[in-house]
N, C-alpha and C positions, 0 to 999 in steps of 0.2 A: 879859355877855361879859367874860372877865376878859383881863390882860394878856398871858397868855399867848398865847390866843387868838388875838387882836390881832396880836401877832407873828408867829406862824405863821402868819397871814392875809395879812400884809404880803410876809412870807419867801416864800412862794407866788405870788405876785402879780408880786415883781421876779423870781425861776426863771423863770418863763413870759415876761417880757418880754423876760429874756434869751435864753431859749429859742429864741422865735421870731424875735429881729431878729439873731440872731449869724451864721444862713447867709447871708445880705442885707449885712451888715456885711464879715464876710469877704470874700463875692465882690467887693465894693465896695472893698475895699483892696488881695485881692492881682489886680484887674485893673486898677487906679488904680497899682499898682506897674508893673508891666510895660509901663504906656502910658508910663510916666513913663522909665521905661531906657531903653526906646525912642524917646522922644523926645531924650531927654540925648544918647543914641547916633547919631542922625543929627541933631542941631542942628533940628529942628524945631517947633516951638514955637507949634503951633495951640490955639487953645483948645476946639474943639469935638471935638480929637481925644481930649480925656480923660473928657468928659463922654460921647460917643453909647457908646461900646465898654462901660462902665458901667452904661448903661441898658440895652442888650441883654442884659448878663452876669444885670444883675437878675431882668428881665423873665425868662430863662431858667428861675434860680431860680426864683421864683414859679410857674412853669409846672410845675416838676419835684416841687416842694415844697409845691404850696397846699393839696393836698387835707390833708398830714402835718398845715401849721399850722392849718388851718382843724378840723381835726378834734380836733387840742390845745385849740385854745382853746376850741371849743366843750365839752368835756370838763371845760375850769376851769368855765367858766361854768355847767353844769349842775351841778357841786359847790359853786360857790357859791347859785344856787338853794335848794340844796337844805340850805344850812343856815339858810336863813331863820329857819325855821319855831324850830329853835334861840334866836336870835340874840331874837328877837322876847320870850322867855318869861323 
């Protein structure tokens, strides 16, 4: 396996992680933003009101999105698979 290889193995590997954790990240910052205005805005300053709204935004995602991520990833994974047999010679 030569360097090149290598790289574009790697290169693929961070695509995909970015891939899949950036809808989850996003939703996790711009509803972490908006709890945060709104708390600025009325002086409220609970701590579980930033975390639960977050966990439902997530879970949402997940729900809307899993079968997309689970279906990508399983897709690297079978292309990783399948250059074993490559890799091995």
């Amino acid at each position: 396996m030569s360097l090149g290889e290598i790289t574009t193995l790697l290169r693929g590997a961070i695509l995909e992680v970015l891939l899949l954790s950036s809808p989850l990240l996003i939703t996790a910052l711009v509803v972490g933003l908006v709890v945060a205005i709104l708390q600025a805005t009325t002086s409220i300053q609970e701590q579980t009101l930033s975390f639960v709204p977050k966990i439902i935004a997530i879970l949402c995602v997940l729900a809307f999105l899993g079968t997309w991520m689970f279906s990508s990833l399983r897709e690297y994974t079978l292309q990783l698979f399948q250059m074993i047999p490559s890799v091995a010679k």
